[in-house]
C-alpha positions as CSV (number, residue, x, y, z in Angstrom):
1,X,2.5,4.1,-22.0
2,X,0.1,6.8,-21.5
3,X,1.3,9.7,-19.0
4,X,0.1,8.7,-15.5
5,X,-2.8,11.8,-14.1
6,X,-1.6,11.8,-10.9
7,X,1.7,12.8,-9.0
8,X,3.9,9.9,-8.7
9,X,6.1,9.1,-5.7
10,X,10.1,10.0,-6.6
11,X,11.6,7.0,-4.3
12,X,14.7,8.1,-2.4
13,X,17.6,5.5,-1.4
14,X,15.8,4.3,1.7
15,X,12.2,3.5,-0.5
16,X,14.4,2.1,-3.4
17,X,13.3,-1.1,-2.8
18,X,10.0,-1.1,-1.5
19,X,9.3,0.5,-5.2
20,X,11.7,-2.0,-7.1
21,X,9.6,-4.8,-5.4
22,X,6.0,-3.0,-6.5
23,X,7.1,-2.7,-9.8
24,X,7.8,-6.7,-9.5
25,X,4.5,-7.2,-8.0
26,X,5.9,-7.9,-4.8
27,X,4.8,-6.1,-1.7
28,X,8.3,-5.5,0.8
29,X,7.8,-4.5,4.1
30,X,11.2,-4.2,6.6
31,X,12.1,-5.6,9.7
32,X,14.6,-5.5,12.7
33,X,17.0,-8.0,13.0
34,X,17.5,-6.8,16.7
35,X,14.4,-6.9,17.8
36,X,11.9,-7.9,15.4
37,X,9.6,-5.6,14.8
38,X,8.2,-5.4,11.3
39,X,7.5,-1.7,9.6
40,X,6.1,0.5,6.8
41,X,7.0,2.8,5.5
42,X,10.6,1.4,4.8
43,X,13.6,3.7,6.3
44,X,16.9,2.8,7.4
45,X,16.6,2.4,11.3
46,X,13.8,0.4,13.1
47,X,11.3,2.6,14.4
48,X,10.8,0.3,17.8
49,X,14.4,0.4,18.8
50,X,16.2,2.3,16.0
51,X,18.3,-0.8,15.1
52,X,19.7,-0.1,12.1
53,X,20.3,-3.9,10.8
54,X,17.1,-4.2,8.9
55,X,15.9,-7.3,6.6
56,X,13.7,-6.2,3.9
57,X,11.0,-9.2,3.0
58,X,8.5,-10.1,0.9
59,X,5.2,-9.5,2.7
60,X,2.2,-12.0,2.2
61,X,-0.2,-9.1,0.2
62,X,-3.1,-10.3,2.7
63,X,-4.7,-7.1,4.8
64,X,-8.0,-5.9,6.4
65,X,-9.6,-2.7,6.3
66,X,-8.8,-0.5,9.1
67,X,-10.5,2.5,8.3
68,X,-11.6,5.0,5.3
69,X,-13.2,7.4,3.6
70,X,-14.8,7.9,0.3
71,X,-14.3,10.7,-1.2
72,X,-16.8,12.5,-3.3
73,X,-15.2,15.7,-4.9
74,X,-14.5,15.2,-8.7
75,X,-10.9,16.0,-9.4
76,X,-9.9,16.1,-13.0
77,X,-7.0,13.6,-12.2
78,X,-8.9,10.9,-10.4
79,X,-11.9,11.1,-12.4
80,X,-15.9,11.8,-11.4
81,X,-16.4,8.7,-9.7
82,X,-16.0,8.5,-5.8
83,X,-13.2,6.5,-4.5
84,X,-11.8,5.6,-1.4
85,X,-8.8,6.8,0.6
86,X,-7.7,3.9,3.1
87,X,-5.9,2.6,5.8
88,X,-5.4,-1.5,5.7
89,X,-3.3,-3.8,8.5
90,X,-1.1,-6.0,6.7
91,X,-1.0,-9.5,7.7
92,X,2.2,-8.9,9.2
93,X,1.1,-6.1,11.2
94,X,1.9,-2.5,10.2
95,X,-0.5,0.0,8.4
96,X,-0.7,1.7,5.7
97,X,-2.2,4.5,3.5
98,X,-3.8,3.1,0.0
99,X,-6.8,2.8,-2.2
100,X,-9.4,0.1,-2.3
101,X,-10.8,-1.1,-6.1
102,X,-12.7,-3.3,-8.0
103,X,-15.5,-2.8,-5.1
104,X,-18.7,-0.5,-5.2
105,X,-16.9,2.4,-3.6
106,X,-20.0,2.5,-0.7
107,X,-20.1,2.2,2.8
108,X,-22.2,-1.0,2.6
109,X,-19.5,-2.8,0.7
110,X,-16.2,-1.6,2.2
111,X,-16.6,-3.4,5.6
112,X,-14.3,-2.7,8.1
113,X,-12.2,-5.7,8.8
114,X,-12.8,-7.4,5.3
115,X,-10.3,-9.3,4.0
116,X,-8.2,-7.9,1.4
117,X,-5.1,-8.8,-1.0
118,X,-2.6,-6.6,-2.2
119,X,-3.0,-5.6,-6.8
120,X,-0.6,-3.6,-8.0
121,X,-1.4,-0.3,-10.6
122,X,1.1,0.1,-12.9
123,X,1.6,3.9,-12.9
124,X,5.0,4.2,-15.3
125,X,7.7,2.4,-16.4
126,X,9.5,2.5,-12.6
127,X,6.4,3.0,-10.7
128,X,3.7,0.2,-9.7
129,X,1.1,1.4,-7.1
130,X,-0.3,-1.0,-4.6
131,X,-3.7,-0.9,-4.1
132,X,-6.5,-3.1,-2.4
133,X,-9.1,-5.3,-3.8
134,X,-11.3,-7.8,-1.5
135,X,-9.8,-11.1,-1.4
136,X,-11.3,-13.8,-3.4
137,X,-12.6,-16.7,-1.4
């Protein structure tokens, strides 16, 4: 496998399995078992009530497009082409940071509120990315 551009995340104990489930092609998102709030970025202690009996889950990979920005400026590791840097609401309610592909990286195609599903970028052996593509249908 060729070497990856980009810096890759190093997972720590408490992201362990949010990567482990990416590199499956499963998107795992956490939530309380006290009271039942569901969160990203994965961490040991609910951030609603700092609960610490937490059930990690397989999330639906279904999202919209809460907000973005395209960025312009070529970088040698993400190539010439713009690209976006986004925030998407999962199905099951928390945000998160990521990249939306296989779209015309414009601001007449990346609607906000579009439906999107979850890809995943295989970035090394350990690492898959999850990134954003509209959702077929």
């Amino acid at each position: 496998m060729a070497e990856y551009p980009r810096p890759l995340p190093v997972p720590t104990p408490e992201t362990q399995v949010f990567w482990d489930g990416c590199a499956s092609g499963e998107l795992r998102l956490q939530k309380c078992d006290a009271c039942a709030h569901t969160y990203f970025p994965p961490r040991a202690f609910c951030p609603a009530c700092s609960g610490r009996k937490v059930t990690t889950f397989k999330a639906s990979g279904k999202a919209t497009l809460y907000s973005y920005v395209i960025n312009h400026r070529p970088r040698p590791d993400f190539g010439t082409e713009p690209h976006s840097i986004a925030v998407v609401t999962l199905a099951e309610g928390p945000r998160m940071m990521t990249n939306i592909i296989d779209c015309p990286q414009t601001p007449e195609a990346l609607q906000l509120d579009m439906a999107l599903e979850v890809t995943f970028e295989k970035a090394s052996e350990t690492i898959s990315l999850p990134k954003f593509r509209p959702a077929k249908g």
